[in-house]
C-alpha positions in Angstrom: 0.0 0.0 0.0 1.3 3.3 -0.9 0.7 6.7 -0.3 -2.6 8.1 -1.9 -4.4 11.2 -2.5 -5.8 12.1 0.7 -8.7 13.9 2.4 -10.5 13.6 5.7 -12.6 15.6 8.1 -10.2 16.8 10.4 -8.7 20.3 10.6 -5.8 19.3 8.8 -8.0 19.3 5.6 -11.0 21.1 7.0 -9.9 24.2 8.6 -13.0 25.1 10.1 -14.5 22.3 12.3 -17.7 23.9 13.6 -19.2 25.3 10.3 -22.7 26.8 10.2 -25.2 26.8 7.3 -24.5 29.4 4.5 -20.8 29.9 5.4 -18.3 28.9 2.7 -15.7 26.4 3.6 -12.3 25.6 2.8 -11.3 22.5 2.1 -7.9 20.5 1.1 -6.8 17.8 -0.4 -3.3 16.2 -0.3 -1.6 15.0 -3.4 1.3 13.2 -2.9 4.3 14.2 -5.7 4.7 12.1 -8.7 1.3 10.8 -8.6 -0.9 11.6 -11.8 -2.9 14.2 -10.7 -3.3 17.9 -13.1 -6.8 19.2 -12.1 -8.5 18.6 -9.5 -12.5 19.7 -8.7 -14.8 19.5 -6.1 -18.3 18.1 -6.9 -21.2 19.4 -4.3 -24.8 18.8 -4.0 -26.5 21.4 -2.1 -30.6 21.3 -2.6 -29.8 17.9 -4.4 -28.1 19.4 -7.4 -24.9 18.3 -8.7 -22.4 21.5 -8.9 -18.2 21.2 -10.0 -15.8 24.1 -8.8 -12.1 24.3 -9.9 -9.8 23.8 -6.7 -6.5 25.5 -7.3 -2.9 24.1 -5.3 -2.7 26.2 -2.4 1.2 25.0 -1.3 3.3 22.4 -2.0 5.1 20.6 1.1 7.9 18.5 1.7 6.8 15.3 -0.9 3.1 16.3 -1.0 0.6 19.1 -3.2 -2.2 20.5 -1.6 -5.1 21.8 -3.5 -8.0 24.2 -1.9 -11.5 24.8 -3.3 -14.1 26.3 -1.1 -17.7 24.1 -0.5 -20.7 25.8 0.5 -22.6 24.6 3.4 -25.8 24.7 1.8 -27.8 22.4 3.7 -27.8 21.0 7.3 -25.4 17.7 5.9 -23.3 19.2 2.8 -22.0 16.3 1.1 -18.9 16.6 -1.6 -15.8 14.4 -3.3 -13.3 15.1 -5.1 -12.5 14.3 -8.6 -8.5 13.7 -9.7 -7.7 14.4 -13.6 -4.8 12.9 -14.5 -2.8 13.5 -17.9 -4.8 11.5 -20.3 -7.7 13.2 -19.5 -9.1 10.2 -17.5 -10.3 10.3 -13.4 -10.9 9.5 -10.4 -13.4 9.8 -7.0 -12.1 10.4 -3.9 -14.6 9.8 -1.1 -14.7 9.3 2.2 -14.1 5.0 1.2 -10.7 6.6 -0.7 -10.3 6.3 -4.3 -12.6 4.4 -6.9 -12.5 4.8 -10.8 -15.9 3.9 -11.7 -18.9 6.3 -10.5 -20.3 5.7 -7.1 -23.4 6.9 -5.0 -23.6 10.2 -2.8 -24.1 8.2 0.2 -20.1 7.6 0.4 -19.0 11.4 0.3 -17.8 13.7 2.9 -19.8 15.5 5.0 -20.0 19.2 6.5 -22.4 19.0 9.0 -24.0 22.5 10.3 -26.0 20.8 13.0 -25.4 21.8 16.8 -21.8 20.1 17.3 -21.3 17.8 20.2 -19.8 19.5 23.5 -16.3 19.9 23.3 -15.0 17.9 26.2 -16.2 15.0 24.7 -13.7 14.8 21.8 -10.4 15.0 24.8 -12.8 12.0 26.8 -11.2 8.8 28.0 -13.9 6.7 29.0 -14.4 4.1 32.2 -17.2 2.0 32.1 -18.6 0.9 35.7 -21.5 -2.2 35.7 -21.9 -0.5 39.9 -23.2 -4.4 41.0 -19.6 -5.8 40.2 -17.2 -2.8 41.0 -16.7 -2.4 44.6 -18.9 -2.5 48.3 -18.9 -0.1 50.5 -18.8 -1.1 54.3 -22.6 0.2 54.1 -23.4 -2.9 51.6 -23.1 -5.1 54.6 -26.5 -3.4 56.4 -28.6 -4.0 53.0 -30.9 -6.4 52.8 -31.2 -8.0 49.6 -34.1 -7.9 47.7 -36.5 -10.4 47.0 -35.2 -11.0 43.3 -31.9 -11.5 44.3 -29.5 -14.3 44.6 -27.0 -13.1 47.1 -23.1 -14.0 46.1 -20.1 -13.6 48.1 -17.5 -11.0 46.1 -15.5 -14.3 44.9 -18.6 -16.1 43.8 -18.4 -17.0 40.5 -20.5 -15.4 37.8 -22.7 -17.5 35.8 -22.9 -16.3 32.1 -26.6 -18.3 31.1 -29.1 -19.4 33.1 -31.8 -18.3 35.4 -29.6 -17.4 38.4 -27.8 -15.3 35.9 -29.5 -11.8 36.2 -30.4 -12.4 40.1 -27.1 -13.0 41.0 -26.5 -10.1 43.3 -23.1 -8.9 44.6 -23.8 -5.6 46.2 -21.4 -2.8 44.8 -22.7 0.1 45.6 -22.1 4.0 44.4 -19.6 4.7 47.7 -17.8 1.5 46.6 -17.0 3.3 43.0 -16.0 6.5 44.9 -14.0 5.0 47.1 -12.2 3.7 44.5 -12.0 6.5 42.1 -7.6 6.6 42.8 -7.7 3.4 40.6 -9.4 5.4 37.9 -6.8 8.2 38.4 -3.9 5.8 38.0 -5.2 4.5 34.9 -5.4 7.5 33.5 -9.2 7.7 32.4 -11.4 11.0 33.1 -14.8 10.4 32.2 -16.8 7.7 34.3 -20.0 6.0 32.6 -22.4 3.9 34.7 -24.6 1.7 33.7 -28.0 1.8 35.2 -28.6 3.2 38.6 -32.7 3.1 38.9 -34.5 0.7 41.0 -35.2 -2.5 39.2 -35.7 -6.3 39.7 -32.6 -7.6 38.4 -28.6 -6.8 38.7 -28.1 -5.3 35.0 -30.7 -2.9 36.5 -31.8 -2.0 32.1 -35.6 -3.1 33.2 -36.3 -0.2 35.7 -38.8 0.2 38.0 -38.9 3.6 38.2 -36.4 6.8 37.1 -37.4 9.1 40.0 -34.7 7.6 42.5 -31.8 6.4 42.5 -31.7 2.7 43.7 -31.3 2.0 47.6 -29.3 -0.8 46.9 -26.9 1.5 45.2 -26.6 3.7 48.2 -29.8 6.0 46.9 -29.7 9.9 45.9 -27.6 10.8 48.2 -24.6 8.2 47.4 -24.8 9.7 43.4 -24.5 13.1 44.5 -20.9 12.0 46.5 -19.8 10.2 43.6 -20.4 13.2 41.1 -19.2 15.6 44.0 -16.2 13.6 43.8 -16.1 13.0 40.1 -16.0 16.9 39.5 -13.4 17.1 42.4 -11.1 15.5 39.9 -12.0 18.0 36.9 -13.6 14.4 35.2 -17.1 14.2 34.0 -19.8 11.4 35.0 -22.0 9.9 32.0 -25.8 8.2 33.1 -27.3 5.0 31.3 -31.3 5.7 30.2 -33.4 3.0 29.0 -35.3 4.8 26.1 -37.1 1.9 24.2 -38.7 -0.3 27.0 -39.0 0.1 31.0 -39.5 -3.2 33.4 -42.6 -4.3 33.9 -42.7 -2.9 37.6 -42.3 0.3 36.5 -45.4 2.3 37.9 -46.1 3.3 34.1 -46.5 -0.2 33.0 -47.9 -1.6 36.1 -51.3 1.3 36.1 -51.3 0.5 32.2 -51.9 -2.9 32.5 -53.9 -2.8 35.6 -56.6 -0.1 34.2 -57.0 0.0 30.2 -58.3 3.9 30.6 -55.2 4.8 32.5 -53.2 7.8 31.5 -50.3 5.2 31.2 -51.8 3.2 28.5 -50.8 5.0 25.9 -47.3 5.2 27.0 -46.7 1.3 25.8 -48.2 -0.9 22.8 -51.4 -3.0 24.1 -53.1 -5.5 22.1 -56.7 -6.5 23.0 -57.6 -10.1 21.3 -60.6 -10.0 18.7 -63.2 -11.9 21.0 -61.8 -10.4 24.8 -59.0 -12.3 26.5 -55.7 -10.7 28.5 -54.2 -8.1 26.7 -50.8 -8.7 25.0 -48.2 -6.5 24.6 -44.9 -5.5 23.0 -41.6 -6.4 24.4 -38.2 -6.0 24.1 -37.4 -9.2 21.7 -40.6 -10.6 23.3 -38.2 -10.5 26.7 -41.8 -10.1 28.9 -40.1 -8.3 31.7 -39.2 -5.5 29.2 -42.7 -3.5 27.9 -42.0 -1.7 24.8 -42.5 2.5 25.3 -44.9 4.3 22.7 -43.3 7.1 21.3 -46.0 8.3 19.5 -47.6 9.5 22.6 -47.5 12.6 23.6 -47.6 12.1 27.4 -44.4 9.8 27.1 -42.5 12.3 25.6 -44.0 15.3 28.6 -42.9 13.0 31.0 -39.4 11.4 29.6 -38.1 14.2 27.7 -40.2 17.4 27.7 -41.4 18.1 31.4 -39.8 20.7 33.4 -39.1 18.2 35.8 -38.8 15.1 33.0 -36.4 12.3 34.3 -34.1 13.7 31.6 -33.8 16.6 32.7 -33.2 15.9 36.6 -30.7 14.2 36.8 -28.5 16.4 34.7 -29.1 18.7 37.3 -27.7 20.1 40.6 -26.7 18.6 42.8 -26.3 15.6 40.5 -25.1 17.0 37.3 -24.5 14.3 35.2 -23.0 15.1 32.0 -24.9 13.5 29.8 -26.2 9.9 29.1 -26.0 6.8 27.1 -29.2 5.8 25.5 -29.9 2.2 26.4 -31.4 0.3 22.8 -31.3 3.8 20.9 -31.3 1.7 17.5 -34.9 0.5 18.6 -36.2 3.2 20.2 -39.4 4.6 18.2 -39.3 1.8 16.0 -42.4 -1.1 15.5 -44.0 -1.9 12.3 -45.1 0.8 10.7 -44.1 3.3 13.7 -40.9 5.3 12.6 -40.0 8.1 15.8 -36.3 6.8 15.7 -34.9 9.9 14.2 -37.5 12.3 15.4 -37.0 11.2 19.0 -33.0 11.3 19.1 -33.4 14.9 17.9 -35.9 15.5 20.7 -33.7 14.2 23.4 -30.9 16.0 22.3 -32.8 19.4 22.5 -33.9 18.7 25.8 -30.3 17.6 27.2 -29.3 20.4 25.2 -31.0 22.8 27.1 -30.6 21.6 30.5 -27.1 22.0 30.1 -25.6 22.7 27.1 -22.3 20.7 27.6 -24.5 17.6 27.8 -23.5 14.4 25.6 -26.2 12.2 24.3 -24.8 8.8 22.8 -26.3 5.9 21.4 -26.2 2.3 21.5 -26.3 0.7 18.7 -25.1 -2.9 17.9 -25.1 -2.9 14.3 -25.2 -0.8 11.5 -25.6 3.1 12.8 -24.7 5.0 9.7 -28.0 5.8 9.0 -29.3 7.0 12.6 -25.9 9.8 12.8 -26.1 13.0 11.2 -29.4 14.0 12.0 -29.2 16.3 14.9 -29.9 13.7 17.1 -27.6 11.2 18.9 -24.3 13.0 19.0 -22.5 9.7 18.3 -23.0 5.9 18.9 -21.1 2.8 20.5 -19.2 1.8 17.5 -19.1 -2.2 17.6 -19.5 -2.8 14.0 -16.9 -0.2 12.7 -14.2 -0.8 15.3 -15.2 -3.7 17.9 -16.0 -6.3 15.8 -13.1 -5.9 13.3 -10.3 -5.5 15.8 -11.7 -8.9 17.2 -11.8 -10.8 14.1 -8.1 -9.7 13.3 -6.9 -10.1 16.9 -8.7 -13.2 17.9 -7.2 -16.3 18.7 -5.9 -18.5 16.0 -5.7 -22.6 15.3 -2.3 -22.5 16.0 -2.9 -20.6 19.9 -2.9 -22.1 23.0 -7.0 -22.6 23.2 -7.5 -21.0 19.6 -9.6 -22.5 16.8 -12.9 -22.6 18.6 -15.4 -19.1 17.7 -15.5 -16.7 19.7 -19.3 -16.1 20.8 -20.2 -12.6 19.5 -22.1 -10.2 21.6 -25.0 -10.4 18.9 -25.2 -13.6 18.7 -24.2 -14.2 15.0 -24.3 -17.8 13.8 -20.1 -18.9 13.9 -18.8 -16.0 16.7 -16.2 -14.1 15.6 -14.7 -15.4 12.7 -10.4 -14.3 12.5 -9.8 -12.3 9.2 -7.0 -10.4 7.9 -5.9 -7.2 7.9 -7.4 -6.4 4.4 -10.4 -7.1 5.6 -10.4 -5.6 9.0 -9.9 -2.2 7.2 -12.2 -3.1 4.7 -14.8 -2.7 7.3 -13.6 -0.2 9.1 -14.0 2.4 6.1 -17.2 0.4 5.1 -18.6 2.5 7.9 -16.4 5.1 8.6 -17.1 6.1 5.1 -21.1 6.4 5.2 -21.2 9.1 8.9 -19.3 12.7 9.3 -15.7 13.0 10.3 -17.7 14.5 13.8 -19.9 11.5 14.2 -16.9 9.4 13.7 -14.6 10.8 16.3 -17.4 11.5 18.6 -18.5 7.6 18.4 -17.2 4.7 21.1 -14.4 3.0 20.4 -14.6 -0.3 22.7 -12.9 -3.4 22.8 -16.1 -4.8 24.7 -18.7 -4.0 27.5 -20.9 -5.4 29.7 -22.7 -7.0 27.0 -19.7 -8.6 25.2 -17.2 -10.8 25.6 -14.1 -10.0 27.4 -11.2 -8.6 25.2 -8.6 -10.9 26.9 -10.8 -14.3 26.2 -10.9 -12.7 22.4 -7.3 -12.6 21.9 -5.9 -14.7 24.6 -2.7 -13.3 25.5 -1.7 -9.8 26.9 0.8 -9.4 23.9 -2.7 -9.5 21.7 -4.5 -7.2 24.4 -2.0 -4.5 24.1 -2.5 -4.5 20.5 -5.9 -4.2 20.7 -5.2 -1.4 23.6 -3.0 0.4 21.2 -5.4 0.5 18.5 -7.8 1.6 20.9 -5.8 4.3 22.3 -4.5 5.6 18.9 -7.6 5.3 16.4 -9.9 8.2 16.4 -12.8 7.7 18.2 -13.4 8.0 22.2 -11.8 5.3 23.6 -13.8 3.7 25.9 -12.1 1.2 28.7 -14.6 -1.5 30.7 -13.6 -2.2 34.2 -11.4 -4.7 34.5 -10.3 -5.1 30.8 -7.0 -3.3 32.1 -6.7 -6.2 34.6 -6.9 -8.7 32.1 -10.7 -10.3 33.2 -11.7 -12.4 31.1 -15.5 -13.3 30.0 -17.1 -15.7 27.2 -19.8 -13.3 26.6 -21.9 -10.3 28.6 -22.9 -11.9 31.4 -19.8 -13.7 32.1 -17.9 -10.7 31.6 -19.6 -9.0 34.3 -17.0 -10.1 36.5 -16.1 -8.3 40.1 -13.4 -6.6 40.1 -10.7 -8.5 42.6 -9.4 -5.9 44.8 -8.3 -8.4 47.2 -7.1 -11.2 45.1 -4.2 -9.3 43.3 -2.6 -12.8 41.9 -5.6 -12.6 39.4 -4.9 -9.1 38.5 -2.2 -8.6 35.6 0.2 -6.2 36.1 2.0 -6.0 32.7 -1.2 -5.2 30.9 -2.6 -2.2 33.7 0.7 -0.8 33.3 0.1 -1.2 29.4 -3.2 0.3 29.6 -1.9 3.4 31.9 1.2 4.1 29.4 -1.3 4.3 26.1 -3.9 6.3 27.7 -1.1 8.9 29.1 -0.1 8.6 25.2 -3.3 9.7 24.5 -4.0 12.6 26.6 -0.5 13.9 26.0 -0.2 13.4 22.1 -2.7 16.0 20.1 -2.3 14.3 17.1 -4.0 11.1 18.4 -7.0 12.9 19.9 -7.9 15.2 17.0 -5.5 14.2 14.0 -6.4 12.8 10.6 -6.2 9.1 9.8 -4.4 8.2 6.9 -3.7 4.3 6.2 -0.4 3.6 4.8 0.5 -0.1 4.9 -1.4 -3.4 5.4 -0.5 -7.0 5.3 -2.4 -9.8 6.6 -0.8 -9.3 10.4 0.0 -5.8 9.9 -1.9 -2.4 10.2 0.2 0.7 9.4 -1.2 4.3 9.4 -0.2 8.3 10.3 -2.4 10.5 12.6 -1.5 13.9 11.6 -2.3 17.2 12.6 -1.1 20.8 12.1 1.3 20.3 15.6 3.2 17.3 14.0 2.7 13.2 13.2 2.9 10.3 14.9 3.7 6.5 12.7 1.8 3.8 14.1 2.6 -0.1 13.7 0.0 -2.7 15.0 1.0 -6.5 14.3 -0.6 -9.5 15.6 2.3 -11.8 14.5 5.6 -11.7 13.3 6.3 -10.8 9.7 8.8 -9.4 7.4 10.0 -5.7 8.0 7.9 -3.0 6.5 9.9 -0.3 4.1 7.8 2.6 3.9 9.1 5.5 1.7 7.3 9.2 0.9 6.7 9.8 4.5 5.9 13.1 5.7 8.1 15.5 7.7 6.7 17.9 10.8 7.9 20.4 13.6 11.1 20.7 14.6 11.8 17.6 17.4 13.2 14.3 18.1 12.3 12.8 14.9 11.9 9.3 14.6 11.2 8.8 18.5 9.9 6.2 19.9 6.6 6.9 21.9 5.1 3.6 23.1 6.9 0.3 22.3 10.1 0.2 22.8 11.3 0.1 19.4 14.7 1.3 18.2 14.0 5.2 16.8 12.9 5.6 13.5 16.4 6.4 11.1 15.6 7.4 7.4 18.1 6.0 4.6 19.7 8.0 2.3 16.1 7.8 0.2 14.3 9.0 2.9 13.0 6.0 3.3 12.7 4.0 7.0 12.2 0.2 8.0 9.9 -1.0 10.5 10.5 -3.7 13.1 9.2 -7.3 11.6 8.5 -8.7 15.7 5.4 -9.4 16.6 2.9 -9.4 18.4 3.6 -5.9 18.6 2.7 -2.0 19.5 4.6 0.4 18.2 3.7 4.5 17.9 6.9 6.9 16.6 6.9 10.8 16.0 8.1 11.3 12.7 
């Protein structure tokens, strides 16, 4: 793979990262020298109109061109590509999939969005996800009675991933355990916390609530969630909620007047359906899960009391003295969707107006399991949890192989899909991460989750198998764009054979099952992070791949950084044509521990052939 004509959304190409409707934007693309390029324009399609301006070459800089046209932001998602001329008159696209020589669909180009941008502390986040059942007791734990739902378990019992006992079993972490425990989070290196559900509910995962007016008892009640966020904000960090948006439990006051009364107020808030001839009602479910009613958003009293309200449960707790700094929208890719019902899009936007106003720094993300692209972008959900684009790819390249120690078997994937994870190549791995990179804005993009699991996944360590592997999957996490997002324990090494397995509690007092090597892994490539601009908001530009190798430069106007991610061991990498920066210690190693990077007399520079291995370089 060589170097390429080259365009992103970043400021490296777009200059102006917050653009708003009517302005005129410039925008760049990089031609590197000697490749058969002599005109290049830009092709827009404001108010669904096909237009062609001339772009002119601004500079030329060290081995590469760079041409400017300016794009008008004509509607609320401004789509454009470029086309490349080269001497015989013949051309090219470049989208946001990278070059194709045959014409392709709009849906593929690059996008200015002039939609409210997401706050800004989200793009700098570094994400700690907290199940608060399996984190950490308090010594108040101890004077709670469990509930009558639950299956008590000692801190060391183990979990059990399928089965009846498996959402009852109850350990007892509580919101004082987390902020007692907060140093941990410091020494990782992390600075946004995101829990998972907090509401009362009948089971541990806590997703089927039975009411959003209080914070659970068990948990440690109001009171423990405003220490924790008092605490939180101590630190200068932000603290993230978990709303269920598509379905409530069914003992949830709502659902239990609805199905109690059919003229209640509450009726309408769910889907009931009366058999021709009488009979018990029926009534929608979460995939028919009974415990889960189905909400109605095509009732007006649902969105007064969820959304709209003064006092609306999203509104609250975003609030003094709990001030929670946004939330993650539980089932978002279902929410407003049955049959011929279609509120997806027209609820997102909602919920983001009202979060929006309650405090305008407020993050609304969604979860989505499969394919988003077509829920972004429309002044809705500020980004999604991006399993498909990142997640599932990193596993299928990373996972272990027939020739591992316990390879060859699937790996169960967190959707269930007939096989598991199936291991791929590197080809294909970035096959599908442009596949859907490609189709959302450069915002949505780098605003999304980047995870390497979750409570409802499979543990990243079971995946790979090794901590060489895990550190490659870190690094990838820690250097891709994206918001990384860590779940507790992963930096431990916990393993997991699917969700519920992987909910496992975190061993504070058995350190022999806590790895070392990989927390200190974890801690060195988030610092990396949070100290390297280029990896929080550079471009991505791919510039080798093999079947065990990945290769590609974040760059930004304060320099580059060279990253190498190989699950095996291969034949060096020559790489030639690469770009030079700022003044510095060129060719350092960052993360690694690779020799520094020493050009030849061609400029060119050889990468280590070890592997598994991590390695990140400032050119």
């Amino acid at each position: 793979m060589s170097l390429s004509p080259h365009h992103d959304g970043s400021a490296l190409y777009v200059p102006e990262q917050e653009p708003v409707l009517g302005q005129r934007v410039p925008v760049f693309v990089r031609v590197p020298e000697g490749v058969d390029v002599r005109q290049v324009h830009v092709r827009t399609t404001g108010d669904g109109e096909p237009r062609f301006v001339a772009a002119t070459v601004d500079r030329r800089d060290g081995h590469d061109v760079w041409w400017r046209a300016d794009v008008e932001v004509r509607n609320p998602v401004s789509n454009y590509r470029f086309m490349l001329t080269g001497a015989t008159g013949g051309y090219r696209w470049l989208n946001a999939a990278g070059q194709v020589d045959h014409d392709v669909p709009d849906h593929g180009d690059f996008k200015l969005v002039s939609h409210a941008p997401p706050p800004a502390w989200a793009r700098d986040a570094l994400i700690y996800q907290i199940f608060p059942d399996r984190f950490a007791r308090s010594a108040a734990a101890d004077g709670r009675t469990p509930p009558d739902w639950a299956v008590p378990c000692d801190w060391d019992t183990p979990v059990v991933g399928y089965g009846p006992q498996t959402p009852r079993q109850f350990y007892g972490g509580d919101l004082d355990g987390i902020t007692e425990r907060l140093d941990h989070l410091d020494r990782l290196g992390v600075n946004t916390v995101y829990l998972t559900p907090i509401f009362p509910a009948r089971s541990n995962h806590r997703y089927d609530a039975a009411g959003f007016d209080t914070v659970d008892p068990l948990l440690g009640g109001d009171a423990a969630l405003v220490r924790l966020a008092d605490a939180v904000r101590a630190r200068g960090w932000r603290l993230i909620g978990d709303i269920t948006s598509n379905h409530t439990g069914d003992a949830h006051g709502w659902f239990t007047r609805a199905l109690a009364d059919a003229d209640a107020p509450e009726r309408e808030l769910y889907y009931f359906d009366v058999p021709t001839g009488g009979g018990e009602p029926t009534y929608e479910s979460w995939n028919g899960v009974r415990s889960l009613p189905k909400l109605n958003w095509g009732s007006a009293e649902l969105r007064r009391r969820f959304a709209t309200d003064p006092d609306s449960l999203l509104r609250r707790w975003l609030r003094p003295p709990y001030g929670l700094d946004g939330w993650r929208v539980d089932v978002a890719n279902m929410t407003g969707r049955r049959g011929a019902d279609a509120y997806t899009h027209e609820v997102a936007r909602l919920l983001r107006e009202v979060v929006t106003q309650t405090r305008a720094d407020g993050l609304l993300l969604a979860e989505h399991g499969h394919d988003h692209t077509g829920d972004l972008d429309r002044d809705g959900w500020h980004g999604t949890m991006n399993y498909v684009g990142f997640t599932d790819p990193v596993w299928s390249w990373l996972r272990t192989g027939p020739g591992d120690a316990g390879g060859g078997e699937p790996v169960p994937n967190f959707l269930g899909t007939p096989g598991g994870v199936r291991r791929r190549d590197a080809h294909a791995v970035l096959a599908t991460m442009d596949s859907f990179r490609s189709l959302i804005s450069w915002r949505s993009y780098t605003h999304s989750w980047q995870l390497l699991g979750s409570h409802d996944s499979a543990r990243i360590r079971t995946v790979v198998g090794d901590a060489a592997r895990q550190e490659v999957a870190a690094g990838l996490l820690a250097t891709l764009p994206g918001t990384p997002v860590v779940f507790a324990g992963d930096e431990w090494g916990l393993t997991g054979g699917n969700g519920e397995s992987s909910r496992t509690p975190m061993p504070w007092h058995r350190p022999q099952r806590r790895d070392a090597g990989t927390f200190a892994a974890y801690r060195a490539l988030l610092a990396l992070r949070r100290d390297t601009p280029e990896l929080r908001h550079g471009g991505l530009r791919w510039v080798y791949a093999d079947a065990d190798t990945l290769v590609f430069l974040r760059e930004a106007t304060t320099g580059a950084v060279l990253v190498l991610a190989r699950r095996a061991a291969g034949p060096p990498v020559r790489l030639a044509g690469l770009p030079t920066t700022v003044p510095g210690p060129a060719g350092e190693n960052l993360h690694g521990g690779a020799p520094a990077l020493r050009p030849a007399a061609d400029g060119g520079v050889t990468l280590p052939g070890d592997g598994p291995t991590f390695q990140v370089w400032r050119l």
